[in-house]
C-alpha positions in Angstrom: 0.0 0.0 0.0 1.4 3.4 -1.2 2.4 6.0 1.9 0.5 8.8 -0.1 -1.8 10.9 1.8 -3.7 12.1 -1.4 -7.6 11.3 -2.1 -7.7 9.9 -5.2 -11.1 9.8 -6.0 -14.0 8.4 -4.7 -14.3 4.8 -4.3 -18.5 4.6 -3.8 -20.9 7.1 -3.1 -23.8 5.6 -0.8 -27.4 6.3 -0.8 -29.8 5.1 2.0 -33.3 3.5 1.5 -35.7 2.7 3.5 -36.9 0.5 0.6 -33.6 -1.2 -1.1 -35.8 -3.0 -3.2 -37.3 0.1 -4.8 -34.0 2.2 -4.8 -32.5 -0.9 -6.8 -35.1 -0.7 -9.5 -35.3 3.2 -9.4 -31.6 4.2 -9.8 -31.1 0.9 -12.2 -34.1 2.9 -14.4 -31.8 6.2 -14.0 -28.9 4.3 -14.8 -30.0 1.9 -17.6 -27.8 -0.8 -15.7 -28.7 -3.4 -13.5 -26.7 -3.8 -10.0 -24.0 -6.1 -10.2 -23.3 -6.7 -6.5 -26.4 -7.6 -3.6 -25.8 -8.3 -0.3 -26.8 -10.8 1.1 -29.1 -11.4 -1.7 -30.9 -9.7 -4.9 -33.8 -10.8 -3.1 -33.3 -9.3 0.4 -31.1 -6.9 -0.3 -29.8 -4.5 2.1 -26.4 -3.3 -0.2 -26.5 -2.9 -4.0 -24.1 -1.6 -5.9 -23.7 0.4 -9.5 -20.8 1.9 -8.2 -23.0 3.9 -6.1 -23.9 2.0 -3.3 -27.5 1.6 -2.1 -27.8 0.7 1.4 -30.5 0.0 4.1 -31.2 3.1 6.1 -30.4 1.0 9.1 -27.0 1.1 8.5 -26.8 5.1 8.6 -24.2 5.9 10.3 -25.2 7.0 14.2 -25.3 10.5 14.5 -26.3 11.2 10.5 -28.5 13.7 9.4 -32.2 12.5 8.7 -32.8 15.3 6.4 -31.4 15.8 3.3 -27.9 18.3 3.3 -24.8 18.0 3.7 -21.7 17.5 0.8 -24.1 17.3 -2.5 -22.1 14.7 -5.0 -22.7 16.4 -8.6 -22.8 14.1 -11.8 -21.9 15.3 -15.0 -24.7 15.5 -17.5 -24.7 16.6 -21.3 -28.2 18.3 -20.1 -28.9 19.6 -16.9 -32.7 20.7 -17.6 -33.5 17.4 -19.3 -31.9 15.6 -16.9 -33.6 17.6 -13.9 -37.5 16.8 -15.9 -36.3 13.1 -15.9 -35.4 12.9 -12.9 -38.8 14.9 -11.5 -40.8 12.4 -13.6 -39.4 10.0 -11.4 -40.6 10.6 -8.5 -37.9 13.6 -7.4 -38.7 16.5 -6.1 -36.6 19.4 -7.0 -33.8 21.0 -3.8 -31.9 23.2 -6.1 -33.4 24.4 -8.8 -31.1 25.2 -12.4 -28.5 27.8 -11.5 -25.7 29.1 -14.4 -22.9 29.5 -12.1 -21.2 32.6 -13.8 -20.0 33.0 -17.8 -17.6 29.9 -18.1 -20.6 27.1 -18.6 -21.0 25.7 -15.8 -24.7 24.7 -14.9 -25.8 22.9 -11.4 -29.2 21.3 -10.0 -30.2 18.9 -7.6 -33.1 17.0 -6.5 -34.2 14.4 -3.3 -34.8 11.1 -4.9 -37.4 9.4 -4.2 -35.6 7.6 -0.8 -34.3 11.2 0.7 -31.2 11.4 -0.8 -29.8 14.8 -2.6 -28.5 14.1 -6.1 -26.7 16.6 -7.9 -26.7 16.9 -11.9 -23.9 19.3 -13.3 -22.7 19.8 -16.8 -19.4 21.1 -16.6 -17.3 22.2 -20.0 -14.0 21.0 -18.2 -15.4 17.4 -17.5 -16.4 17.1 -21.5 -13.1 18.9 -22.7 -11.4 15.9 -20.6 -13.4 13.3 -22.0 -13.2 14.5 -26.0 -9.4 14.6 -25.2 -9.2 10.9 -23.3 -11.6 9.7 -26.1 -8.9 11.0 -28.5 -6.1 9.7 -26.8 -7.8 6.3 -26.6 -8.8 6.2 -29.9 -5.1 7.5 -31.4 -3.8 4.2 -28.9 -6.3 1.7 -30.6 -5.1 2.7 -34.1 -1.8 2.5 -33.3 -2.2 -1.2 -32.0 -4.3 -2.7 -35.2 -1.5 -0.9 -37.4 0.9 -2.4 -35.1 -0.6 -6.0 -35.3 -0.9 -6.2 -38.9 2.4 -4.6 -39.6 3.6 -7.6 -37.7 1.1 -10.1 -39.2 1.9 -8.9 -42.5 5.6 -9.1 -42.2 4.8 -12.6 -41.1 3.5 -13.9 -43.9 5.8 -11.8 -46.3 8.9 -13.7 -44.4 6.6 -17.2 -44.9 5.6 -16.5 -48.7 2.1 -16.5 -47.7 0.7 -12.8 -47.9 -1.1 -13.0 -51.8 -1.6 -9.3 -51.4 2.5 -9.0 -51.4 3.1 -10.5 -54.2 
């Protein structure tokens, strides 16, 4: 394990439910995935996970707010006002309402899903620059790989006499 006092990013972010059941089915519509971890059970479950953990409100730890506040954890979203009427139609209710914070594009909302939990929709210009330029990066890698393979593939056969489009 690495001495480094950094956070490097967040490993989970949990949501409690009364209901795990219905938080299951309700963030797996707002996802479009199904969970791929239940504990102890997809039948009785009181964790699932997406990567954002759903757990049984029991489990909250002692001395938790029962309200909804506190650190807000903002997901990046192409569409922040689409995304908001989605997520009202739901079952949310909105907490923060659209707000263009300043010139540089930045837009932030939030709702209380349907279990009490605030969930924060942002689209930030900095997290799609990122992502165009990753994108790139990954695609530039994959062509340099299948050039790379049948460079070598095609040397191959032209060592073994057996590329017809060498000859």
């Amino acid at each position: 394990m690495s001495q480094s006092q950094s956070l490097r990013g967040f490993a989970t972010v949990n949501y409690f439910a009364d209901d795990v059941k219905a938080a299951r089915q309700w963030y797996g519509d707002l996802l479009g995935i199904e969970a791929y971890f239940q504990r102890p059970d997809a039948d009785n479950p009181q964790y699932v996970e997406f990567r954002v953990g759903i757990i049984d409100r029991k489990f909250v730890p002692k001395g938790a707010a029962s309200v909804p506040g506190g650190a807000v954890i903002y997901w990046h979203v192409d569409d922040a006002a689409a995304m908001m009427d989605k997520l009202k139609a739901m079952g949310a209710r909105e907490y923060e309402p659209i707000i263009r914070r300043g010139d540089a594009g930045f837009i932030t909302a939030a709702v209380i899903d349907p279990f009490g939990n605030v969930l924060g929709v942002m689209y930030n210009p900095h997290y799609v620059a990122k992502r165009l330029r990753v994108d790139q990066q990954s695609k530039t890698n994959q062509q340099y790989w299948l050039r790379k393979r049948w460079s070598s593939r095609t040397s191959a056969r032209m060592a073994a006499g057996s590329c017809a489009r060498c000859h």
